[in-house]
N, C-alpha and C positions, 0 to 999 in steps of 0.2 A: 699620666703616670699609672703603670701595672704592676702592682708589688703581688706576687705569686707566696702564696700562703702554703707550705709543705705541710704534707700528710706527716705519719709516724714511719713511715716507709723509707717514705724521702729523705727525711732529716735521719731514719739509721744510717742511710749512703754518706752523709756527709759528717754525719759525727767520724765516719771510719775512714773518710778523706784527709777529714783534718790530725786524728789521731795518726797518719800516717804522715801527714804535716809537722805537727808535732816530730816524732820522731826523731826526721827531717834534721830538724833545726838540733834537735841534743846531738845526732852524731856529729853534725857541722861545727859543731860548739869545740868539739875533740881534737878538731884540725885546723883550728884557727890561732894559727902563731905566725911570729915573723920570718918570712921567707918561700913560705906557701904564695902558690898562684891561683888567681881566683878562676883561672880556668882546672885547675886541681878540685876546687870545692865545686863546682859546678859538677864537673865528673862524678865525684864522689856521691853526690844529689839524686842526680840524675841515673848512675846506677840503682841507686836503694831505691826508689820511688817504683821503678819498673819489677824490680826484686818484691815488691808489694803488692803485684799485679794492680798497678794503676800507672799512672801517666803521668808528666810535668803537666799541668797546663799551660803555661808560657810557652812553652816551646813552640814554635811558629805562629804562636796568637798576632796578629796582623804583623807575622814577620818577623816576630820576636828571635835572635837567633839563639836563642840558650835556654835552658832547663831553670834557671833560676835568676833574681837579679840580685848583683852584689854592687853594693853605693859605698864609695868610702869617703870618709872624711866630708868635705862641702859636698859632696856629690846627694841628694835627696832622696832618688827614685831611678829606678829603671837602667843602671848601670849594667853595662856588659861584660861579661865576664872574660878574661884574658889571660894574657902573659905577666899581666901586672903583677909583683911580687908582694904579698904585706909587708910592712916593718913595725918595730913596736911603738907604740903610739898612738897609733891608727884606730879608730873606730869605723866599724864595717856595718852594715845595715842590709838584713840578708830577707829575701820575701822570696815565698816558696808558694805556690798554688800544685794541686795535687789535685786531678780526676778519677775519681773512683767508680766505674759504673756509671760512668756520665752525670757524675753531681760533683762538687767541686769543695775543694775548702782552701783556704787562704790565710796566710799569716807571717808576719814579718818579726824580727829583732835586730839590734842592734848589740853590736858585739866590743869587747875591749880585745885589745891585742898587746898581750904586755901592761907594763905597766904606762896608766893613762892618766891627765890629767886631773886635778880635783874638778874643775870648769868642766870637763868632757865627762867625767862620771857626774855628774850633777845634770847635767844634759839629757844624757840618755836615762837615766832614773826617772826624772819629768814627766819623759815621755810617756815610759811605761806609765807610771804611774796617772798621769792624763788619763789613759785609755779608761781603769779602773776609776777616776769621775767621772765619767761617761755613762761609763756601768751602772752606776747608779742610778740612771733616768732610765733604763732601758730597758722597760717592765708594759707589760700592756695596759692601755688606758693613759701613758705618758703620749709626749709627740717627739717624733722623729730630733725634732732640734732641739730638747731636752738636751739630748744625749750633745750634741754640738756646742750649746751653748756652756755645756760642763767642761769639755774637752778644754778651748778654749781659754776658759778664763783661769784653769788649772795654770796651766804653760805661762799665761802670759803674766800671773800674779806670782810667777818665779823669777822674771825677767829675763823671757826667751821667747819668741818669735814665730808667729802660726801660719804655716804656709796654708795659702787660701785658693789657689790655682789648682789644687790639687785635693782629693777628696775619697772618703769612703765610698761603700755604695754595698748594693742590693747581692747576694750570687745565690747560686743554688745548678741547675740544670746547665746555665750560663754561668761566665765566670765573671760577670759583668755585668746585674741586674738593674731595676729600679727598688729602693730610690737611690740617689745621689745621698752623701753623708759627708755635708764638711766639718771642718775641724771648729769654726768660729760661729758666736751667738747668728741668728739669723733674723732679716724680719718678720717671716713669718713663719707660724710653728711646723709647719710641714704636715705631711700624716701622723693619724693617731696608731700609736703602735698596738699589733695584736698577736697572740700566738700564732705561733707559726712561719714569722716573717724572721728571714735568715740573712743577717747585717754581717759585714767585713766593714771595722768600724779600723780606723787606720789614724792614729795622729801620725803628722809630721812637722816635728819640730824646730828651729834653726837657734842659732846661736843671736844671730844679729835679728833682723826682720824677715821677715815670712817671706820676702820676694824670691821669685826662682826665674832662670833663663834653661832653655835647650842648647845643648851643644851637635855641633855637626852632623851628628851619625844619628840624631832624629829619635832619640830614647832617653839618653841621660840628662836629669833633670840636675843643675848644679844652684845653690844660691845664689844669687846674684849678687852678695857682697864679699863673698868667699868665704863666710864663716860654717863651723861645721854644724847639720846636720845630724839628729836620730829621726826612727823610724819603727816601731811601733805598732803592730795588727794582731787581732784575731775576729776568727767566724765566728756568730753568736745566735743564739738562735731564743727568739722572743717565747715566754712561758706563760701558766696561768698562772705562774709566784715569780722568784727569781730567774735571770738569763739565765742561759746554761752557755761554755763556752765550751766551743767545738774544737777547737784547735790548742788545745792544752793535754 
């Protein structure tokens, strides 16, 4: 494992990746109602990111065909975005990666559409809030699955469901670094965290149990007991005191 330690230089690029990340997600936020297509929000994305002088990073990432990915309902991760229409009900789970000057920032939410469930706003609150126990390990001098072992047990002491197939991980220069970051306690503690090391720390959480299957088209990750899904990120970037998060 090569966990790549950012200079002050580095982490300015990606603090202004993810701020454009950020962004991102608030104007998305403005257009999500029922009737809209998620190839609509995709467009909308995918113009403003470019209008920022930066790039999707999804877009063609091994093929990837869209500027962002939009999961609705059971859907987990990696949903493609279409003709599909929302309706109200629906919770949408939106992950945006942005290249700025070839450094990268990443960050996902889960969205309501209308009015939604108490079940489905309890869900996605979780999630969020997951992330922020995590947060809390993730200070230099802790270890890597600190921050996993919090995630985890947040979620599952609400009585909801820790997908485990699927995981945070490392970005910076790549949108895709070391280490690996799951969601659940681990055997053993991983790296010790130090400044400079720049985590996209990602819960995803189910309704039912954590299991997940692929569907046909080789991207979208759906639970495998049909219950619904949120999803949950941001880029963090490890300090001499508290994280700082980059994509806020």
């Amino acid at each position: 494992m090569a966990i790549i330690i950012k200079n002050d230089s580095q982490i300015a690029l990606m603090r202004h990746a993810g701020f454009i990340c950020a962004r991102t997600h608030e104007l998305l936020r403005k257009h999500i109602k029922a009737g809209v297509t998620t190839a609509e929000l995709d467009r909308i994305a995918h113009e403003f990111i470019l209008s920022q002088d930066a790039k999707p990073s999804f877009l063609g990432y091994n093929g990837y065909p869209a500027a962002i990915c939009i999961s609705i309902n059971n859907e987990v991760i990696h949903g493609i975005p279409g003709m599909r229409r929302l309706k109200s009900g629906d919770i949408v789970s939106i992950d945006i990666g942005v290249c700025y000057k070839f450094f990268h920032g990443d960050a996902a939410r889960t969205f309501a559409v209308g009015e939604i469930s108490a079940e489905h706003r309890k869900l996605i609150d979780t999630t969020e809030h997951s992330f922020f126990e995590g947060m809390e390990y993730a200070k230099a001098g802790l270890f890597l699955h600190d921050i996993s072992a919090a995630v985890g047990e947040y979620a599952t002491s609400h009585g909801f469901g820790v997908v485990e197939s699927w995981c945070g991980h490392g970005i910076g220069r790549k949108l895709h670094e070391d280490p690996q970051i799951p969601n659940s306690r681990q055997a053993r503690r991983g790296p010790r965290l130090a400044p400079g090391m720049t985590l996209a720390i990602e819960p995803m959480i189910n309704m039912g149990t954590g299991d997940t299957v692929m569907l046909d088209d080789n991207w979208t990750v759906v639970t495998k007991d049909g219950g619904y899904s949120a999803h949950y990120e941001n880029t963090i970037v490890i300090t001499d005191g508290e994280p700082e998060i980059l994509t806020l």
